[in-house]
C-alpha beads as a LAMMPS data file, in Angstrom:
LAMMPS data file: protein, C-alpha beads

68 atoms
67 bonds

1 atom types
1 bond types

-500.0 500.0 xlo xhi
-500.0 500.0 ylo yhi
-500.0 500.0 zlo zhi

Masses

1 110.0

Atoms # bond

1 1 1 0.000 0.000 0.000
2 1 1 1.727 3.037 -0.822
3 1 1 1.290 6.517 1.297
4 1 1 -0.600 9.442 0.328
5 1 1 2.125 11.718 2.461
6 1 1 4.590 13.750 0.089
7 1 1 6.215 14.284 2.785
8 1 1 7.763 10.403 2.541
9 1 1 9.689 11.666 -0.397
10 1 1 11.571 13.658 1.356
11 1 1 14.741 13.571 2.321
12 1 1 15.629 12.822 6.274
13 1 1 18.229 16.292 6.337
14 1 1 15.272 18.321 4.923
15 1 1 12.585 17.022 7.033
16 1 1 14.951 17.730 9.904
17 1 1 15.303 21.211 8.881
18 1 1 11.590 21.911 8.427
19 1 1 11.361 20.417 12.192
20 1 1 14.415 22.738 13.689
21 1 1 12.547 25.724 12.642
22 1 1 9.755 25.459 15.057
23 1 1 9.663 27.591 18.240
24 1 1 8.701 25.057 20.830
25 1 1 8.720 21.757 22.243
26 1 1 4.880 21.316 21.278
27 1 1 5.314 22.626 18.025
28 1 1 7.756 19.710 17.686
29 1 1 5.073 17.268 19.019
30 1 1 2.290 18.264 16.618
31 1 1 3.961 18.087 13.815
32 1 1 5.644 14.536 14.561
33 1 1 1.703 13.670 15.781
34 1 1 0.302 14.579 12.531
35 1 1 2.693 13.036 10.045
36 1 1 4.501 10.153 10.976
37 1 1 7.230 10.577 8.385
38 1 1 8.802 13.495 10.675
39 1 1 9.354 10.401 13.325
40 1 1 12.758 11.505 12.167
41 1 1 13.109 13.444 15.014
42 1 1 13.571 10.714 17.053
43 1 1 17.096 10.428 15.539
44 1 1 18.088 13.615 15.563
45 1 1 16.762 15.023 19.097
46 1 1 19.775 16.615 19.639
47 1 1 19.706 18.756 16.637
48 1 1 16.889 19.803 16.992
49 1 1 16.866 20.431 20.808
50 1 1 19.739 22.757 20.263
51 1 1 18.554 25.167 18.117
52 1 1 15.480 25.136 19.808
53 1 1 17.196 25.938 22.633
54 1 1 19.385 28.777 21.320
55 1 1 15.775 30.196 20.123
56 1 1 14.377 30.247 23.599
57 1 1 17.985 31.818 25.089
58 1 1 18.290 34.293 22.614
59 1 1 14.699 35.230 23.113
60 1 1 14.846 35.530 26.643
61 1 1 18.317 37.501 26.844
62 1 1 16.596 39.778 24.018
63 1 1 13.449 40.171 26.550
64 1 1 16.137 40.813 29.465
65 1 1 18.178 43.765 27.614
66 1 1 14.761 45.176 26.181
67 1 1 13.872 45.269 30.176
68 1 1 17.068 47.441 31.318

Bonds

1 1 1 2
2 1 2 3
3 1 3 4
4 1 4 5
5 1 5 6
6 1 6 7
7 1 7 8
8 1 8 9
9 1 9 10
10 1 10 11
11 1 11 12
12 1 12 13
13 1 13 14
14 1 14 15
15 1 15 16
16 1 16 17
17 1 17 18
18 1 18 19
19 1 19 20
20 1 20 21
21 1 21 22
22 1 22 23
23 1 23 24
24 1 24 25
25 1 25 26
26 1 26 27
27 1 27 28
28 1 28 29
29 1 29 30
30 1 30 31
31 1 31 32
32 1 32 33
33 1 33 34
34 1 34 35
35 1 35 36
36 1 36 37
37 1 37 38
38 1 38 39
39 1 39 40
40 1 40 41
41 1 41 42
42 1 42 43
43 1 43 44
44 1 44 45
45 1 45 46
46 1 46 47
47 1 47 48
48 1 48 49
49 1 49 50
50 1 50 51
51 1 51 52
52 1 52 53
53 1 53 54
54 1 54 55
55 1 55 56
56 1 56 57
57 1 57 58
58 1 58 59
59 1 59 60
60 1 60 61
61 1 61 62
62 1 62 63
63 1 63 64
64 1 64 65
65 1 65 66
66 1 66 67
67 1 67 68
């Protein structure tokens, strides 16, 4: 049975991109709920964790200077 998903076609390093992009830990989720293809993240947490987390630090040393 083949998938209806074009995401399938993709390759792994640009599915892994799309997913590094996102701002949260829950936009991570629903988008790994709602297509199973981007169960790609499981192999590449750290990636992804890391630029999510250099999102969330910039952000909030961004909110701190704005603050001063």
């Amino acid at each position: 049975m083949e998938s209806n998903s074009p995401f399938e076609k993709l390759p792994a390093e640009l599915i892994t991109i799309i997913l590094s992009t996102t701002n949260s830990p829950a936009d991570i989720q629903s988008i790994v709920r709602a297509d199973p293809t981007f169960g790609v993240f499981s192999f590449n947490t750290s990636i992804l964790s890391s630029g999510l987390l250099y999102k969330i630090l910039f952000l909030s040393i961004h909110v701190h200077i704005l603050r001063i």
